[in-house]
N, C-alpha and C positions, 0 to 999 in steps of 0.2 A: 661647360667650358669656362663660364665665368668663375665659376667655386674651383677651376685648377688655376684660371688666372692667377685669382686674390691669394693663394696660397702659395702659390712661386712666389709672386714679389712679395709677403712676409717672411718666406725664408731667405729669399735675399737678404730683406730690409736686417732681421736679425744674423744673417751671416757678416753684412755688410758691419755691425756694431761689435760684434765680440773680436773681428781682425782689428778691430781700435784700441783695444783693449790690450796692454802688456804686462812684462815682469820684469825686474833686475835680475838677470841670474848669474852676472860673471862682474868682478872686479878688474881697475884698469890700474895700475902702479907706474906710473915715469912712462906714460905711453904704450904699455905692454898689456894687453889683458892676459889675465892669471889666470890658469887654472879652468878646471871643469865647468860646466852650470850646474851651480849651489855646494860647488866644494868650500868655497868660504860667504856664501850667504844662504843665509835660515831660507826652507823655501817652504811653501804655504802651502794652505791645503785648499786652496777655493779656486783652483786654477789661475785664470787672468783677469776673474772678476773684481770690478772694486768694492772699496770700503766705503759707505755712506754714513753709516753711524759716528758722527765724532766722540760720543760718549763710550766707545768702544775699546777693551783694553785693546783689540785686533790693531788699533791705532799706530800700537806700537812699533810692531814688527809685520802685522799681517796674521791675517785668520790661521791658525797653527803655530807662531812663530817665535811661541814662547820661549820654547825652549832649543836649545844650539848644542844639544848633545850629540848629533851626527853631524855639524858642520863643525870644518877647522879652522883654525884662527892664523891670521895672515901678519906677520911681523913686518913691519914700514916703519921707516925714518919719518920723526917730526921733520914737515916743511916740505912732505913730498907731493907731486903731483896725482893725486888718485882719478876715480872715475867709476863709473858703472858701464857696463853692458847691458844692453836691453832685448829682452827676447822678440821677435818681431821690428815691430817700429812705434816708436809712439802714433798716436793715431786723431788726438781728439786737444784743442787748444787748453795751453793754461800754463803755467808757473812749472819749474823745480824747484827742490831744495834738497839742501843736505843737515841733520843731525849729529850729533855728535854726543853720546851716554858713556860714561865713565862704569867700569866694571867693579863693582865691591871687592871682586876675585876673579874668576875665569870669566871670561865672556860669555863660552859655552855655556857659565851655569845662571848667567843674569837674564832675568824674564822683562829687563828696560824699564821697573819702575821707579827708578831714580829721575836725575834732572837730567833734560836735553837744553844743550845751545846749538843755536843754527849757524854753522858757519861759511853757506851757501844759497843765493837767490839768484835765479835767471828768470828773466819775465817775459819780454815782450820788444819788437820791433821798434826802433825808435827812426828806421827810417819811413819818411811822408811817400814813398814809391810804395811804398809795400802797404798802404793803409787800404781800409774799402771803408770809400764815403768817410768820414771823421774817425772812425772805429778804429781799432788795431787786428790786423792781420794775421802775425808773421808773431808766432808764441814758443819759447824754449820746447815746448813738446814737439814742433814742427819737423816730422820725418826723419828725427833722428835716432841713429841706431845706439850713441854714445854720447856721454857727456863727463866732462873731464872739471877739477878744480881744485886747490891748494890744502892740503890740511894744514891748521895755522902751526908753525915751526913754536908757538910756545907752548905747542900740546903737552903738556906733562907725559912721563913713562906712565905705560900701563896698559891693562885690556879693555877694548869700547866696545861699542855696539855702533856704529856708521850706519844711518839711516839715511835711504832715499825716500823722499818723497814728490812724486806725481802729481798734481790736481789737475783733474779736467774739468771744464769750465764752460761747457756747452749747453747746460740744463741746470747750469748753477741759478741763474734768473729765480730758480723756482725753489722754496723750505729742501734743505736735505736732498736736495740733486746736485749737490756735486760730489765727483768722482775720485777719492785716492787711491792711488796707486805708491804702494810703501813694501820696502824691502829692509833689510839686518844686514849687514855684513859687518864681520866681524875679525877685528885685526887687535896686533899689540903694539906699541906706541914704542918705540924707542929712541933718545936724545936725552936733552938737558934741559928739555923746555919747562917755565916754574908758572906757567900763566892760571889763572885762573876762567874756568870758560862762564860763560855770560853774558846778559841775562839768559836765564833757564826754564823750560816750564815742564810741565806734566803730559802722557798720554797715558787716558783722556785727561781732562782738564786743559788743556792751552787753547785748545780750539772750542768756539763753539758756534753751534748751528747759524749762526746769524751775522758771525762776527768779518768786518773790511775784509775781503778776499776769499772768503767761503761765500757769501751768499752775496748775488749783485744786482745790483739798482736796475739793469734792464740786460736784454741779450746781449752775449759777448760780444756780437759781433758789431753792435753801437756801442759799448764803452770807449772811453775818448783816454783814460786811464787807469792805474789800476797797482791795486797795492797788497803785496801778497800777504798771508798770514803768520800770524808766530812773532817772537821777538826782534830785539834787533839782530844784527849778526856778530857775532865775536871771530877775533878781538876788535874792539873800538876802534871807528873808522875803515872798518872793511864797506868796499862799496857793494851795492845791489850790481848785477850782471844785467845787461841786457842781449838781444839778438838784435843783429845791425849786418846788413846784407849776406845773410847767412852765416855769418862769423858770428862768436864772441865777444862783444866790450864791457870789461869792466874799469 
């Protein structure tokens, strides 16, 4: 009886973690989500498992998500409101963000190793109700099914590659336990915008194992604050997002 015990509650325990665990499978345009799951984002072959490896090309787009030859590309006005859909719910504390890769040609046929700018950060509760003990509570992954934010209107024409990124932050405490969760969707750019995006970095390369907001000074749940990874955001003077009584402030 004790060997059925212990064996229920690890398939719990391990049921209980993989429902944590999500995808991006649907775009959101001016408040509308578009289209199928993975009619316009790459979708990956590792299910809802995360990436741990930073030094991983998977970094990119996700284990499979090289290539965007059966996903379509989504044409959107610079300066419009986009967003993701999330399979599930987010499940596990920590940051979003949003990317932004310029396509040489078709999107479909870019494998994202060019330059990303970030032109999206949501982080963390900045209301004192919602803290436990000094720590932060209340994290942009918190139950949510969607998340919505501007693409900058001086996006230049053209085809991207729009990456979400995820990080769970629950076993981040510890080398290479933290958790992303990164998607592709892939749209064309159309306006007048002449901007240049910036600063830019590499996957892999921009992150590493160790680096402010990958790996943390103690449990998530006593950090007091906390600063997510990657560059600044573009354009200059974009602010960071917080979550504040389950709204939005930027």
């Amino acid at each position: 009886m004790k060997n059925i015990v212990s064996t229920l509650a690890l398939v719990v325990a391990s049921a209980s973690t993989a429902l944590a665990h999500w995808n991006y499978d649907r775009i959101i345009v001016n408040g509308q989500i578009i289209g199928e799951p993975y009619q316009y984002i790459r979708r990956s072959n590792n299910s809802n498992s995360p990436l741990q490896n930073v030094n991983s090309t998977s970094m990119r787009c996700n284990m499979g998500g090289a290539s965007g030859a059966t996903t379509q590309t989504y044409t959107v006005a610079a300066g419009s409101r986009l967003g993701f859909a999330v399979a599930d719910t987010f499940g596990h504390p920590g940051p979003q963000q949003v990317y932004l890769s310029k396509a040489p040609g078709l999107a479909s046929e870019y494998d994202g190793s060019g330059d990303w700018a970030k032109i999206y950060t949501l982080t963390y509760s900045l209301n004192a109700s919602l803290y436990s003990g000094d720590g932060i509570l209340k994290w942009a992954t918190h139950r949510a099914q969607t998340f919505n934010f501007e693409l900058p209107a001086a996006t230049p024409p053209g085809e991207y590659l729009l990456r979400a990124e995820g990080l769970a932050l629950h076993a981040a405490h510890k080398p290479n336990d933290a958790q992303f969760y990164v998607a592709c969707a892939q749209i064309r750019v159309e306006g007048n915008g002449t901007g240049i995006p910036g600063p830019t970095i590499k996957f892999p390369g921009g992150y590493w194992w160790n680096d402010t907001g990958v790996l943390l000074p103690e449990f998530w749940s006593l950090i007091k604050n906390y600063t997510s990874p990657g560059p600044r955001l573009w354009p200059e003077g974009t602010r960071e997002g917080h979550v504040l009584d389950g709204t939005v402030k930027v």
